[in-house]
C-alpha positions, -999 to 999 in steps of 0.1 A, spaced: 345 796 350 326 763 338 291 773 351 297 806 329 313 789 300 280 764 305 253 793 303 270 814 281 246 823 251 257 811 213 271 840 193 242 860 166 237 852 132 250 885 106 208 884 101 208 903 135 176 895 150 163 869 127 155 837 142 177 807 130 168 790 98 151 755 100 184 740 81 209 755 107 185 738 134 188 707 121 220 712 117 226 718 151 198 690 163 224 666 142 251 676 159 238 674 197 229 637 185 260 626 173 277 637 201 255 622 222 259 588 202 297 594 207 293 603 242 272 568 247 299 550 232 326 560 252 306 554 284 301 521 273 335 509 263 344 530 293 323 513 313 330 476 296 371 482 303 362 492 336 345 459 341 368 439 330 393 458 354 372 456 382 368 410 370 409 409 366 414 425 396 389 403 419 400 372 398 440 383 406 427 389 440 414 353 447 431 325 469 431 291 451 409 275 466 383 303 453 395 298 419 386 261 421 352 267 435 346 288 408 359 267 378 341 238 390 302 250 378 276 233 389 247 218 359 215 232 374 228 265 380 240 268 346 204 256 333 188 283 354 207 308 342 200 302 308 163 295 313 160 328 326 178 345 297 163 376 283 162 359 246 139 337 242 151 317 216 184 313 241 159 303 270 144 277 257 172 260 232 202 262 260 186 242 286 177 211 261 209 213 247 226 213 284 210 181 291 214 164 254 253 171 260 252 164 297 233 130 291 254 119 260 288 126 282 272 105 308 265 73 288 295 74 265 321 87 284 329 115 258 322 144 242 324 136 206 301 114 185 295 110 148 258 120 131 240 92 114 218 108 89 198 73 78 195 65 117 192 97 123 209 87 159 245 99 173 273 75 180 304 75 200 325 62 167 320 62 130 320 22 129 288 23 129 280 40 96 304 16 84 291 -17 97 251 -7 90 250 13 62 276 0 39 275 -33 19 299 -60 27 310 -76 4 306 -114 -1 334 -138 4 334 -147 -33 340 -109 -45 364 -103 -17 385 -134 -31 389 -114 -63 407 -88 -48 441 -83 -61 474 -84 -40 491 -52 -32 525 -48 -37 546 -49 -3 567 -20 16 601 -30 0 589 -34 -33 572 -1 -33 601 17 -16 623 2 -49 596 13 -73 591 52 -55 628 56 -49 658 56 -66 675 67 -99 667 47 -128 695 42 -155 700 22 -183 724 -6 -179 752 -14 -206 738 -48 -219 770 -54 -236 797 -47 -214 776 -57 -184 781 -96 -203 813 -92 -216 823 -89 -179 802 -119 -168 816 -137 -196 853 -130 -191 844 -137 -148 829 -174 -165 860 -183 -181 881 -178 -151 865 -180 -124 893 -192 -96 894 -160 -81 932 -147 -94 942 -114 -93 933 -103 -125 894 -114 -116 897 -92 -85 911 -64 -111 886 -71 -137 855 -71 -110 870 -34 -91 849 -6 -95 872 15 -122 862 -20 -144 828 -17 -135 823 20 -152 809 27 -185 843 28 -202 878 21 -189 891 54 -175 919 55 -204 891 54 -230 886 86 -249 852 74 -268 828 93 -269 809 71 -248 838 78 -226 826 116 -222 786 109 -216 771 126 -188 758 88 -177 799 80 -171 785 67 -140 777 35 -121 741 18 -116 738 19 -78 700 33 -73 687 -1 -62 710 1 -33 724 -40 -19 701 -55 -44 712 -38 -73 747 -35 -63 747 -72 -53 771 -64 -27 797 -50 -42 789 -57 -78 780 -23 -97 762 -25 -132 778 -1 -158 754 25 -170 750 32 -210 744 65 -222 718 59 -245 693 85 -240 665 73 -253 664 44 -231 673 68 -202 642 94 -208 619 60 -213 632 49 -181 622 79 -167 588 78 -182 583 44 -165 597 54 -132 569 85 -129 543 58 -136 552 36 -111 553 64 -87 521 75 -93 507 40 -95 520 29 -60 513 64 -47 477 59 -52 478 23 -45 469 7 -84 497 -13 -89 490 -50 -76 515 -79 -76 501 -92 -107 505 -59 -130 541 -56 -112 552 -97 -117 538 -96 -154 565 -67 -161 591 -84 -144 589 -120 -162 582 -101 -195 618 -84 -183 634 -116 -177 617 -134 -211 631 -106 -233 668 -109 -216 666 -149 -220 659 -141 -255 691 -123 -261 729 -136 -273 744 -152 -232 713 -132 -215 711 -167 -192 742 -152 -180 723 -119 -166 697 -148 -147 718 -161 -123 724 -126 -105 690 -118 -89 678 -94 -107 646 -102 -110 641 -93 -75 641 -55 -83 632 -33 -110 670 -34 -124 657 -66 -146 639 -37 -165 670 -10 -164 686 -37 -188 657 -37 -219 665 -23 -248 644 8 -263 616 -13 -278 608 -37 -251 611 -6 -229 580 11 -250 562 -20 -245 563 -14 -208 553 18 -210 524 11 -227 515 -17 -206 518 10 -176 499 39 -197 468 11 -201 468 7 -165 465 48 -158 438 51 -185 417 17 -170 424 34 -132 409 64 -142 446 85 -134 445 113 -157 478 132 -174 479 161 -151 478 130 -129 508 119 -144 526 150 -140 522 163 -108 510 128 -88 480 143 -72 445 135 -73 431 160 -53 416 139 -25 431 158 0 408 161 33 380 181 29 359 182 60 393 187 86 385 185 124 384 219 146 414 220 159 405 242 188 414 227 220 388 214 234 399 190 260 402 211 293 366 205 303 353 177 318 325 162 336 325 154 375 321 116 388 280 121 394 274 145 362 268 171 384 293 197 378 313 209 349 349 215 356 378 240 336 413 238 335 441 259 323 444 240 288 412 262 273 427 291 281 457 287 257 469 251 261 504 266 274 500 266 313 499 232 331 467 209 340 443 225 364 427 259 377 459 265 402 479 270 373 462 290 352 475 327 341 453 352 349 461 366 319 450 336 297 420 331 317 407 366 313 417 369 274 396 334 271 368 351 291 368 379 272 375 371 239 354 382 213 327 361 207 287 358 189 264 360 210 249 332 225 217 327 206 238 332 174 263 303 184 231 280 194 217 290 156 256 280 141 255 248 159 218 236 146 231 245 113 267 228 116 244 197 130 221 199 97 256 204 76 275 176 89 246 154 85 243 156 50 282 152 45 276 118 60 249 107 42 264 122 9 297 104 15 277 71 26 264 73 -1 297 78 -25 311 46 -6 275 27 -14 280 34 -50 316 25 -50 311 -11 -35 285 -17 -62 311 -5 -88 340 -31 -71 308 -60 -69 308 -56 -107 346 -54 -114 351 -85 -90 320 -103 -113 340 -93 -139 370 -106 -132 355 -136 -124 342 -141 -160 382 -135 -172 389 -160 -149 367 -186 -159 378 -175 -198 414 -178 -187 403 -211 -176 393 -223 -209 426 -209 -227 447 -229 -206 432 -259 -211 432 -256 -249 467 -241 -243 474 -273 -224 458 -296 -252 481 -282 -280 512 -283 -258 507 -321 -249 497 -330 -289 533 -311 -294 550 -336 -267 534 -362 -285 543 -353 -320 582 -349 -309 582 -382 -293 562 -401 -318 569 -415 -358 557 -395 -389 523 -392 -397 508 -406 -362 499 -373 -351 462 -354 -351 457 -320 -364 447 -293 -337 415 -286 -354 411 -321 -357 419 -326 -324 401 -296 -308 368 -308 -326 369 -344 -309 372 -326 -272 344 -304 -278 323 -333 -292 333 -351 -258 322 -315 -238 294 -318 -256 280 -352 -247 285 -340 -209 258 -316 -215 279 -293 -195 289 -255 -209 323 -250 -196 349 -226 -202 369 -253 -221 344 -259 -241 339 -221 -250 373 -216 -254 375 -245 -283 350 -226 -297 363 -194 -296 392 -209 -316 378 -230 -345 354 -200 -349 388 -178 -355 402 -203 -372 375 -204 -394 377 -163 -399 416 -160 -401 428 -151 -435 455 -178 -430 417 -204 -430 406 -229 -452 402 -210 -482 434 -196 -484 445 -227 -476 430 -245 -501 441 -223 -530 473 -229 -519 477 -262 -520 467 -259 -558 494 -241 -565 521 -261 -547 506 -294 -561 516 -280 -596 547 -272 -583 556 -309 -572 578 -325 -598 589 -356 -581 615 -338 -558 615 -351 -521 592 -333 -498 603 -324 -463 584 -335 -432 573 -298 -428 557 -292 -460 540 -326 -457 525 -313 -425 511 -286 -441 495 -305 -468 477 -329 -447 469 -303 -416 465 -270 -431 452 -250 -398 479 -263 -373 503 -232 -381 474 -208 -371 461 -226 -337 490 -220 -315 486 -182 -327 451 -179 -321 457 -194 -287 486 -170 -279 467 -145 -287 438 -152 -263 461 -156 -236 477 -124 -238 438 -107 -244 427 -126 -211 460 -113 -190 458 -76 -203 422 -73 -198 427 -91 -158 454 -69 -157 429 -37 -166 400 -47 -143 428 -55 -114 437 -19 -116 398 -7 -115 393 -29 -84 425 -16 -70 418 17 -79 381 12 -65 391 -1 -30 419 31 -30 383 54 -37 368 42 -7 395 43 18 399 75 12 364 82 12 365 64 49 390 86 60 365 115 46 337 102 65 355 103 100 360 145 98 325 150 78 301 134 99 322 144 137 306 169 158 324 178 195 299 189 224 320 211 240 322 232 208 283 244 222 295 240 255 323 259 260 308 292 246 275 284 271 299 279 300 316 312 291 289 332 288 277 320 322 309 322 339 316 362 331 283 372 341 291 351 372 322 370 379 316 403 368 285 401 396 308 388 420 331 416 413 304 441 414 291 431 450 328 429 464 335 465 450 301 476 468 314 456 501 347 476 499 331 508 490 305 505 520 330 493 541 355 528 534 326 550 537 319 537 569 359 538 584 355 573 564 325 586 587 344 573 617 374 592 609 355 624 606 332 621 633 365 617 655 382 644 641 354 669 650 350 653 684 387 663 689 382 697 677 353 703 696 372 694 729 400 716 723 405 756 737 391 762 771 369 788 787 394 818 791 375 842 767 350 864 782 312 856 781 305 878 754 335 865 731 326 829 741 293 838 725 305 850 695 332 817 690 306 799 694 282 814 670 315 810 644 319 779 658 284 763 650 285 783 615 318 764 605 304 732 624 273 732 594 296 743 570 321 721 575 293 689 579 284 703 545 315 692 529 316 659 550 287 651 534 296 658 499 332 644 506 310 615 508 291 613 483 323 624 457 339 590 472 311 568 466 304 579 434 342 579 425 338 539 440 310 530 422 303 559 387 325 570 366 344 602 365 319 620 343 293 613 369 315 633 393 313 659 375 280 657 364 272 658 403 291 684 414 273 706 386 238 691 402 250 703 433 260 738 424 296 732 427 317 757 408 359 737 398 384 763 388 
């Protein structure tokens, strides 16, 4: 049996009568402690599911009214509870973080608040970093700002299929519509999609044949102009240009550095390059200037020179090649918000109570503790978790963390608006030389108007004429930009190899040449003002310097203001802290050890209350059997039944007893206790 198996002595070593060796001792010591550690183990996750057992069924158990008294905790319990925690460290940091959250959720209204690591405060909202800490900046700077292109033109610039149009036939068909334009049959004919294809379906060119045999509809009504449809070419050089110019664009408006200016100087450098071609006027009186097809129609080299004009914009926005090729930057979100749910715990009307509802538990059941599963609740309350003083260390740390992502991105935004200060100054400074330009610009224009309405000879030289403004600028005493400008341009004129010098020499030459044979106006011109063919280029050429390097500092200021939206955005998520991440775990922690004593002093309740109905029982079941029989046995045999009687009456109070204390340990101990007992006891089980 098990009391024999249990003091049964180990079998001898082959030594005989030789004590054990020291190693197989310790052998043996090792082995009576690990099994010990296992047996501790099992008792305790024995003892843990029976716990949670004993908590599901109570909870299950519970009317709903219950349930809503205990969801609903109360704010000085909770404190007491954790200010008489066995850590110490939990004692004394739970309570002041209780009332920080408590008395934030009571002024505010909410749980969450952003860190302010210069105030070194907490706010409901991140405005306030904004407002305080970062420079505004002045009305002057913010009128430099460039224009952003709108929705439509950015949808038109994203979207689509860009294809080369057929220059040729696309005015050959707006020719043949000008010269009979009354609307006949053969106009309808001529303007009918089949007409409107690369080639006339009959055609077996090998134009005919290109892969391009298509028509130019990627601009959608604008480009189509209703039901007009552009023919496509198939040159492919043009067509992988194109494409080039498209990706650009993407990337440009994808990261927002393409303004209205960069995107207007393409599209009138579009339109000047088509006027400039044999019946282009014809192309100008269709609209499509107000889409990119103006630039579908280029030919390879003016198509290069938009490139370029877009590649000097990626270079001056900082947008590198890889850029270029896969559109991304890499400013993705990098502090994202906890996207726990959080939002089933609230604060009562006098900040008294915290109360629960079903959407911690797993967001799936409805609104409030009626509702919960019991399922969800207990998986919630016992999920596993740190402990508490851990989670109180994590959120100092997270606190310390997310206060210097703030300041670190405050500052990022604080160097960025010093950045766009300068670009802004120094697109000012273009500005004011643009200024200048024009006026000198205007000043050879109206000496032009002059010359073609006046008689030979009356006109002034530019130079000449330049000097005598300045001189007249001068005696103002007044730098302007005018006045700069005109001197920006004698002092090239003075430098160009088409100056003076060259000039000079020149004339020697052609003076020897003159033999009495009539001299045009032109060449008399160029005798008497030498300089005049090189003004108008010198100024040209500032103009286009002052547009291209607007057009550069316009994409650093766009690209600047893009830097620090995005590092808005960032600031929201780095510098955002929620209460109830701290909170949650603290009313957790308080609410199973609330339950699980509940549970324990219900099960005692029951267990005292089937002992007792147990004893009842049995003491009436003995009272019956000791009414029972009669007084028909003789004296001597009555003696004798009642000597067995009394024997069986302590015998079988005995087993009451221990019936008794086997159920109350079975109610409240675990089956290894049983047995443990009945061993104790002396108890022998087959």
């Amino acid at each position: 049996n098990a009391a024999a198996a249990l003091n049964s002595s180990p079998p001898q070593s082959q030594q005989g009568d030789e004590p054990p060796s020291s190693s197989s001792q310790s052998t043996a010591a090792g082995h009576r402690a690990d099994r010990r550690k296992g047996g501790s183990k099992k008792a305790a996750a024995s003892s843990a599911s029976d716990q949670r057992n004993q908590v599901c069924a109570f909870w299950a158990a519970l009317p709903v009214d219950r349930r809503l008294a205990l969801l609903k905790t109360s704010i000085s319990e909770l404190k007491e509870y954790y200010k008489t925690h066995k850590d110490k460290d939990v004692a004394a940091a739970a309570p002041a973080v209780l009332d920080e959250v408590v008395d934030f959720a009571t002024e505010h209204g909410c749980w969450e608040f952003w860190l302010c690591g210069i105030c070194e405060e907490r706010y409901p909202d991140v405005a306030h970093s904004l407002r305080e800490h970062v420079s505004a900046l002045p009305r002057q700077v913010q009128a430099m700002l460039p224009q952003e292109i709108d929705a439509d033109w950015a949808a038109m610039l994203i979207g689509s299929s860009w294809r080369p149009v057929d220059v040729a036939a696309a005015l050959k068909a707006l020719e043949d519509e000008q010269v009979d334009n009354i609307g006949q049959d053969r106009d309808k004919d001529s303007m009918s999609s089949d007409n409107w294809s690369i080639k006339d379906k009959s055609d077996t060119s090998e134009s005919s044949a290109s892969p391009h045999n298509e028509e130019c509809d990627g601009f959608g009504v604008v480009m189509r102009e209703g039901a007009r449809k552009w023919p496509l070419s198939d040159d492919d050089e043009r067509a992988k240009i194109l494409e080039r110019i498209h990706s650009l664009f993407q990337i440009l408006v994808k990261h927002k550095n393409i303004s209205m200016n960069h995107l207007s100087r393409v599209i009138h450098f579009a339109m000047d390059e088509l006027r400039g071609i044999p019946s282009g006027s014809l192309l100008l009186n269709h609209s499509i200037d107000e889409s990119p097809l103006c630039i579908c129609f280029l030919d390879a080299s003016s198509l290069k020179k938009v490139l370029k004009f877009l590649q000097d914009l990626m270079q001056s926005c900082g947008l590198s090649r890889s850029s270029e090729k896969d559109g991304e930057l890499g400013d993705g979100d990098c502090f994202p918000k906890n996207n726990t749910i959080l939002e089933g715990v609230t604060l009562d009307s006098v900040s008294s109570s915290l109360i629960l509802d079903g959407r911690v538990f797993g967001g799936k059941s409805k609104s409030g503790p009626e509702n919960v599963d019991t399922d969800e609740f207990l998986s919630w309350l016992y999920a596993g978790s740190p402990p508490v003083g851990e989670q109180l260390s994590e959120w100092n740390c997270m606190l310390v963390d997310r206060t210097s992502q703030g300041m670190q991105i405050l500052d990022m935004i604080d160097k960025e608006a010093s950045s766009l200060k300068n670009f802004c100054e120094m697109k000012h400074e273009q500005l004011n030389i643009e200024e200048g330009v024009l006026a000198v610009n205007n000043i050879i224009q109206e000496e032009q108007r002059l010359r073609d309405r006046g008689g030979r000879y009356s006109y002034q030289g530019y130079e000449e004429l330049l000097r005598n403004r300045q001189e007249e600028l001068l005696e103002t005493r007044f730098r302007s930009s005018e006045y700069d400008a005109i001197s920006n341009v004698l002092k090239e004129v003075r430098t160009s190899h088409f100056g003076y010098d060259e000039g000079f020499s020149g004339m020697t030459s052609r003076q020897c040449d003159f033999d009495g044979a009539a001299i045009d106006d032109w060449r008399l011109h160029d005798f008497m003002h030498p300089s005049d063919s090189v003004v108008p280029t010198i100024v040209l050429r500032m103009k286009e310097h002052v547009t291209t390097e607007l057009g550069k500092i316009d994409a650093r200021i766009m690209r600047s203001v893009a830097l620090m939206q995005q590092l808005d955005l960032k600031l929201e998520p780095a510098a955002f802290v929620d209460y109830r991440s701290i909170l949650l775990p603290l009313l957790k922690s308080f609410l199973r050890n609330h339950l699980e004593e509940l549970a324990d002093k219900d099960a005692r309740e029951r267990s005292d209350a089937a002992r007792d109905a147990f004893l009842a029982e049995l003491a009436l079941d003995a009272e019956k059997n000791a009414n029972k029989g009669g007084d028909k046995k003789p004296s001597h045999e009555k003696s004798k039944d009642k000597k067995r009687m009394k024997d069986s009456r302590r015998s079988k109070d005995l087993k009451v007893v221990m019936s008794m204390i086997i159920l109350y340990a079975l109610l409240l101990y675990t089956t290894e206790f049983c047995f443990s007992l009945y061993y104790f006891l002396g108890f022998e089980l087959e």
